[in-house]
Backbone as ProteinMPNN parsed JSONL, in Angstrom:
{"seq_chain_A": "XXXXXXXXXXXXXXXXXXXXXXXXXXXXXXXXXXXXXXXXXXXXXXXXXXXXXXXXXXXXXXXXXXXXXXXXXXX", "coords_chain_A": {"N_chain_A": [[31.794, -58.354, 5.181], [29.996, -56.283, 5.238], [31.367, -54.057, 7.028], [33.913, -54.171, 5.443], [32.934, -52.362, 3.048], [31.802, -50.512, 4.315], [34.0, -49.077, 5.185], [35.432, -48.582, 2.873], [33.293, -46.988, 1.563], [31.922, -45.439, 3.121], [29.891, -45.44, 3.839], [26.653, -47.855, 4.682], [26.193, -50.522, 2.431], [23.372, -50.781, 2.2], [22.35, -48.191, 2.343], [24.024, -47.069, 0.146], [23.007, -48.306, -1.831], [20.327, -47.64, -1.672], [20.759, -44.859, -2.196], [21.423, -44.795, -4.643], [19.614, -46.084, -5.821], [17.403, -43.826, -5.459], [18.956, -41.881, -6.852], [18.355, -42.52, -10.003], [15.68, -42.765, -10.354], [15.068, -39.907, -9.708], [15.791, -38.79, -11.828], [14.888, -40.363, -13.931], [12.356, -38.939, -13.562], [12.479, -36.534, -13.737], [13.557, -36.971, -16.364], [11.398, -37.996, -18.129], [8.036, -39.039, -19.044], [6.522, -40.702, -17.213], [4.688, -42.09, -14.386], [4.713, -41.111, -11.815], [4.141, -43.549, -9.659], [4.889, -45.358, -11.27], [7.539, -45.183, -11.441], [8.289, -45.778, -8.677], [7.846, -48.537, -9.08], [9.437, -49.489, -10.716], [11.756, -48.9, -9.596], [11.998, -50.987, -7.384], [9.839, -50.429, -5.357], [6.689, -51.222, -3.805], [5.1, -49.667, -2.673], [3.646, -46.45, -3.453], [3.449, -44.825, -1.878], [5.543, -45.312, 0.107], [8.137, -44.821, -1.177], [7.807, -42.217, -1.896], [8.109, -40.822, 0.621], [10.814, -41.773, 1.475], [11.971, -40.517, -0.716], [11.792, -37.994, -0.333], [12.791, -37.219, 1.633], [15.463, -37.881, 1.137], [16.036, -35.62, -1.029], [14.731, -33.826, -0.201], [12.567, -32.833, -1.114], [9.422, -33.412, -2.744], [8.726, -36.032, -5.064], [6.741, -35.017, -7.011], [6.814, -32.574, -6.228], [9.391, -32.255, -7.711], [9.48, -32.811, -10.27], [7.434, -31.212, -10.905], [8.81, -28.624, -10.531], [10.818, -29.136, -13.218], [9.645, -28.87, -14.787], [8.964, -26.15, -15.047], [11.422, -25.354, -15.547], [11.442, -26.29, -18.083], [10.257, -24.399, -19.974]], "CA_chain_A": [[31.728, -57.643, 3.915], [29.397, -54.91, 5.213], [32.042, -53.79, 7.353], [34.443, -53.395, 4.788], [32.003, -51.884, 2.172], [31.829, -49.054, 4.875], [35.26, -48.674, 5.454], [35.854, -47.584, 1.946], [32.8, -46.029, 0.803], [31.555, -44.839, 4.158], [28.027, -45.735, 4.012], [26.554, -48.895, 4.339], [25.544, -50.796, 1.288], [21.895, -50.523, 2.491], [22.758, -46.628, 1.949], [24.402, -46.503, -1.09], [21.907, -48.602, -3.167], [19.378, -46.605, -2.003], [21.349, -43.612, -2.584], [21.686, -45.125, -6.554], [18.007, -45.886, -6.811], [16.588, -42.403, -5.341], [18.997, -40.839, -8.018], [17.82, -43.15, -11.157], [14.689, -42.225, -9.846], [15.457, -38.725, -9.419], [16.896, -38.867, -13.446], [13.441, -40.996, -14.181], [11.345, -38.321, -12.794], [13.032, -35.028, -14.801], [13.628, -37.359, -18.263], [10.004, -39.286, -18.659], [6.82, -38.47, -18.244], [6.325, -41.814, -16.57], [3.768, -41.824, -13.449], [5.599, -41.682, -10.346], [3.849, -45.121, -8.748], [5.699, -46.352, -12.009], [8.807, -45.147, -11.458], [8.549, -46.403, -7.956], [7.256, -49.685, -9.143], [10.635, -49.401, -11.472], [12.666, -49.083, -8.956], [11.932, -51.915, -6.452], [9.797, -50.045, -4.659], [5.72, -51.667, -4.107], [4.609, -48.9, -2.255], [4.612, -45.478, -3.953], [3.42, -43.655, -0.76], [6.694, -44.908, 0.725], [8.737, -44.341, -2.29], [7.714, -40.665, -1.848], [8.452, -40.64, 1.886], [11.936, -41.982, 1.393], [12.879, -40.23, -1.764], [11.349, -36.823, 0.115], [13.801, -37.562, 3.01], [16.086, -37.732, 0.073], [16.083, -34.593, -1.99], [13.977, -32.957, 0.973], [11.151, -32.228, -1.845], [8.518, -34.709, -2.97], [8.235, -36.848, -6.119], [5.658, -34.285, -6.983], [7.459, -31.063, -6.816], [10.668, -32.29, -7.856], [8.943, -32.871, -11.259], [7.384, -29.474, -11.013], [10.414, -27.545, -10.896], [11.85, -29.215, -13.98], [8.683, -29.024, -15.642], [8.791, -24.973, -15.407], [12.266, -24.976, -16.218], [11.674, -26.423, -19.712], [9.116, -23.381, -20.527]], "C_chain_A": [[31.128, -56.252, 4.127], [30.603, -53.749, 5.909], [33.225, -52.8, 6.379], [34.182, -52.934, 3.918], [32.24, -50.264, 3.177], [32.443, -48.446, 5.207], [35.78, -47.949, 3.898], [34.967, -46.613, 1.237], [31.689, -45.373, 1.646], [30.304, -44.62, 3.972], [27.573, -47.216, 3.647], [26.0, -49.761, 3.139], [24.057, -50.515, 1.147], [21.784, -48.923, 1.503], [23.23, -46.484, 0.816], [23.41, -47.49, -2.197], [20.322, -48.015, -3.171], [19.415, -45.582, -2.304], [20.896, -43.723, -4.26], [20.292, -45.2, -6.771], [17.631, -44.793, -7.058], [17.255, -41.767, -6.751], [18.578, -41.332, -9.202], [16.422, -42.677, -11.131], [14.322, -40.771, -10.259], [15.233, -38.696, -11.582], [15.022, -39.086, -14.434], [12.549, -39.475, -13.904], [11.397, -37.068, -13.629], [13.139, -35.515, -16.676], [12.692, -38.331, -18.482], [8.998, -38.459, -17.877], [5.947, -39.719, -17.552], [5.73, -41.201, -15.413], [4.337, -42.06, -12.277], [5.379, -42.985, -9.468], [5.025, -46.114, -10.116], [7.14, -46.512, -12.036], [9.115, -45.782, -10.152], [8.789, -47.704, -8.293], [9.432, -50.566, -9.361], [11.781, -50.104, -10.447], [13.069, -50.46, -7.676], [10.795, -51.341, -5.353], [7.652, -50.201, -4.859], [4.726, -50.711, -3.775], [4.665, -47.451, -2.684], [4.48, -44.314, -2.93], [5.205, -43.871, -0.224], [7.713, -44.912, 0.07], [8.862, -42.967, -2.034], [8.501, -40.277, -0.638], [10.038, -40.639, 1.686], [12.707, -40.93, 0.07], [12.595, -38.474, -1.325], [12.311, -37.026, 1.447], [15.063, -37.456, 2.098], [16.724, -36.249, -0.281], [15.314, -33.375, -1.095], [12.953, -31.77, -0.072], [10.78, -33.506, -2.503], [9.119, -35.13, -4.381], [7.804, -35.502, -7.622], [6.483, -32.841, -7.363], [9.076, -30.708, -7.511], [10.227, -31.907, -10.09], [8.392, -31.42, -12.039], [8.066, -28.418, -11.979], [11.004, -28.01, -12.381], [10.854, -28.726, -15.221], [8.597, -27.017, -15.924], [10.174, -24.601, -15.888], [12.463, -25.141, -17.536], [10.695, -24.927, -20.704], [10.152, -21.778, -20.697]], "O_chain_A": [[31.493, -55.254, 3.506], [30.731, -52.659, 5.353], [33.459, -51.591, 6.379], [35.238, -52.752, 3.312], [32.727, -49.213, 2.761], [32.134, -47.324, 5.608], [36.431, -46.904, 3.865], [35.379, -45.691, 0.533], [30.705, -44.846, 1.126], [29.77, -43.511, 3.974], [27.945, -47.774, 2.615], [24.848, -49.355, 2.984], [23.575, -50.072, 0.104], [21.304, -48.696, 0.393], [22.749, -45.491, 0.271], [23.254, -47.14, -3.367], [19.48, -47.927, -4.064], [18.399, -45.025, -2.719], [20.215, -42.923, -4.901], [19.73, -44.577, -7.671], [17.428, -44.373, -8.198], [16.55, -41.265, -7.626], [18.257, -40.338, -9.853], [16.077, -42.098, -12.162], [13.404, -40.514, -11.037], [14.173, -38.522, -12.184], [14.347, -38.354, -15.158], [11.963, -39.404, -14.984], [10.378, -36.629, -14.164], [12.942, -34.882, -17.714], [13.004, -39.421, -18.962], [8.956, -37.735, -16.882], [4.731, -39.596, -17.406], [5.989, -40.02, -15.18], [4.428, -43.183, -11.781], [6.24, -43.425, -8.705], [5.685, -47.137, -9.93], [7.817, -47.46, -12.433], [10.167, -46.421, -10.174], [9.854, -48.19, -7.911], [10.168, -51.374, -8.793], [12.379, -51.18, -10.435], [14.188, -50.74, -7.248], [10.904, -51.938, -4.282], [7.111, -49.543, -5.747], [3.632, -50.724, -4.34], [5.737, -46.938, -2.365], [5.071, -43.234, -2.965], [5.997, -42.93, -0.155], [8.652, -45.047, 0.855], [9.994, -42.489, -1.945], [9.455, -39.507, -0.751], [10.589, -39.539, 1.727], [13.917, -40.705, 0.056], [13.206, -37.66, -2.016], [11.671, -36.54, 2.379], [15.843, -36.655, 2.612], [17.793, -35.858, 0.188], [15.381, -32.179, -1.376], [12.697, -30.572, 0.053], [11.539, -34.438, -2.768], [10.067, -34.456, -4.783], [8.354, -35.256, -8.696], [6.668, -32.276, -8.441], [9.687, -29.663, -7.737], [10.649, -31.029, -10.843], [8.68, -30.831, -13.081], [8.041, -27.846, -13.069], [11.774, -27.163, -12.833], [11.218, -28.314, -16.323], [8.162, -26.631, -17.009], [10.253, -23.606, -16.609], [13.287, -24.514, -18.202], [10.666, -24.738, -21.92], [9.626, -20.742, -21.103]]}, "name": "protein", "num_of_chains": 1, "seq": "XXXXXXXXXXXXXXXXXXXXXXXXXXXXXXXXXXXXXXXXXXXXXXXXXXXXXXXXXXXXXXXXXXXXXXXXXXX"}
C-alpha cells in the first residue's frame, strides 16, 4: 500500500500527513490565538519543542515567528 500511495502522490504517507498536519497547524497558528503547545497538543503532537522543530523544518520559520508576521500584517 505504501508503495503505491507513493507512486501516485509521490511522497510517502508518513510525508503527506505530516505535510496536512504542519499546514492545519500552520492555518491554526494565523486564525486563533490558541497557545502553540495547544495547537501542537491539537495536532497529535505531545511534545511542543518537537512540534516546533519539525514544523520549523517545515515552513523554515518557527511557530513563533510565523505568528509574528501575521500578527503585524493585521495592523
Amino acid at each position: 500500500i505504501c508503495r503505491l500511495f507513493k507512486m501516485f502522490n509521490h511522497e510517502s504517507p508518513y510525508k503527506y500527513l505530516l505535510r496536512r498536519k504542519m499546514n492545519h497547524a500552520y492555518n491554526r497558528l494565523t486564525n486563533t490565538n490558541l497557545l502553540i503547545r495547544n495547537i501542537a497538543d491539537e495536532i497529535g503532537f505531545d511534545d511542543p519543542y518537537h512540534f516546533s522543530k519539525v514544523f520549523k523544518k517545515m515552513f523554515m520559520r518557527s511557530p513563533r515567528e510565523i505568528r509574528q508576521m501575521n500578527e503585524r500584517k493585521k495592523v
